[in-house]
C-alpha positions in Angstrom: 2.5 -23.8 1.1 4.0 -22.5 4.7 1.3 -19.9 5.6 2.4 -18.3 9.1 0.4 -16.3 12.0 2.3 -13.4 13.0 2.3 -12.0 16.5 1.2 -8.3 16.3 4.2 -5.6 17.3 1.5 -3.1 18.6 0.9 -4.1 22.3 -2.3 -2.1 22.0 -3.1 -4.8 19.5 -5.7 -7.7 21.2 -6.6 -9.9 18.1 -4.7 -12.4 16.2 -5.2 -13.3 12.3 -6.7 -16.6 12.6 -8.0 -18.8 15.0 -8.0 -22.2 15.9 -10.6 -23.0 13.3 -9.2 -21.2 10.7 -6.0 -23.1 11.2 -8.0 -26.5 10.8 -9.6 -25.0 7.7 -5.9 -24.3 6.1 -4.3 -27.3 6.9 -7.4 -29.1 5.3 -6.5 -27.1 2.2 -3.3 -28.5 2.4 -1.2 -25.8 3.8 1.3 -26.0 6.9 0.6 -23.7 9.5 3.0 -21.9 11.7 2.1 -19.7 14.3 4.3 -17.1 16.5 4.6 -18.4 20.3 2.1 -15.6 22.1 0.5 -14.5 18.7 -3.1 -15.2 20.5 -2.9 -14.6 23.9 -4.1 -11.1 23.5 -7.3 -12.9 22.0 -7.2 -15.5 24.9 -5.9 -18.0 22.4 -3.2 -20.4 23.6 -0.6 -21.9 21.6 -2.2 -25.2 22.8 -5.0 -24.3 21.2 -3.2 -23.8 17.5 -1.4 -27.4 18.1 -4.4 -29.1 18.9 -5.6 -27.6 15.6 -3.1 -28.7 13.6 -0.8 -25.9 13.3 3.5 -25.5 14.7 4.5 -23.2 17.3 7.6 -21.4 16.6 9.5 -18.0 16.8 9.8 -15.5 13.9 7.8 -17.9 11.4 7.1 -15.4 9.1 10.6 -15.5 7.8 9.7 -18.6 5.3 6.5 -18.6 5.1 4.8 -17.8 1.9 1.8 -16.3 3.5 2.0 -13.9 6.4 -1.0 -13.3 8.0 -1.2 -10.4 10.3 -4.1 -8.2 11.6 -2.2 -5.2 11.1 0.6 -3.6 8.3 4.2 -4.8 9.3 6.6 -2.3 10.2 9.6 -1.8 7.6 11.6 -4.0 9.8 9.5 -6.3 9.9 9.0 -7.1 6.4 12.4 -7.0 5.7 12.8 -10.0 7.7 10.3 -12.0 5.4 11.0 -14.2 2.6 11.3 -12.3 -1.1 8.4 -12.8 -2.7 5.8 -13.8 0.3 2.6 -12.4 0.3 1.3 -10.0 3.7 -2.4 -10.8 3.9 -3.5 -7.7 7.0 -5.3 -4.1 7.0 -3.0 -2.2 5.5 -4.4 1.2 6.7 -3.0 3.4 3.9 -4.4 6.5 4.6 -1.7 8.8 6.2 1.3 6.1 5.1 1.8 7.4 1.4 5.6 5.7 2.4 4.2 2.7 2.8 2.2 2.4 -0.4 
């Protein structure tokens, strides 16, 4: 299972979906871990700091992974850059996005 750490589009956005310890804690599971080059330095995490936990650094990795993990909803374009089928764990924030739902 490819689980991937999205970078956030919102440069308002400072916080990333997982951290280096969550990455460990995945890859134990037996998942591979990608994670967006940048995707924590808003958060003060550096992609070093995702290799030395296990995970790949890599551009656009949410397009085949079966797990996106985001702190936010994707945009529309966004989403229709990921693989069919792959599931968007993130806040969703439906109130006021009845399109979205």
């Amino acid at each position: 299972m490819r689980i991937a750490v999205a970078r956030e589009s919102d440069a308002a956005e400072p916080r990333v979906a997982a951290t280096p310890e969550t990455v460990k804690k995945l890859i134990a599971l037996g998942a591979e871990v990608v994670v967006d080059r940048g995707a924590g330095l808003r958060s003060g995490v550096l992609d070093t700091d995702f290799e030395a936990a296990g995970a790949k650094i890599g551009e656009n990795v949410a397009a085949d992974a079966d797990i996106v993990l985001k702190v936010r909803r994707p945009s529309k374009g966004e989403i229709a850059h990921y693989k069919k089928g792959a599931l968007v764990v993130a806040i969703m924030d439906p109130y006021g996005n009845d399109d979205a739902l």
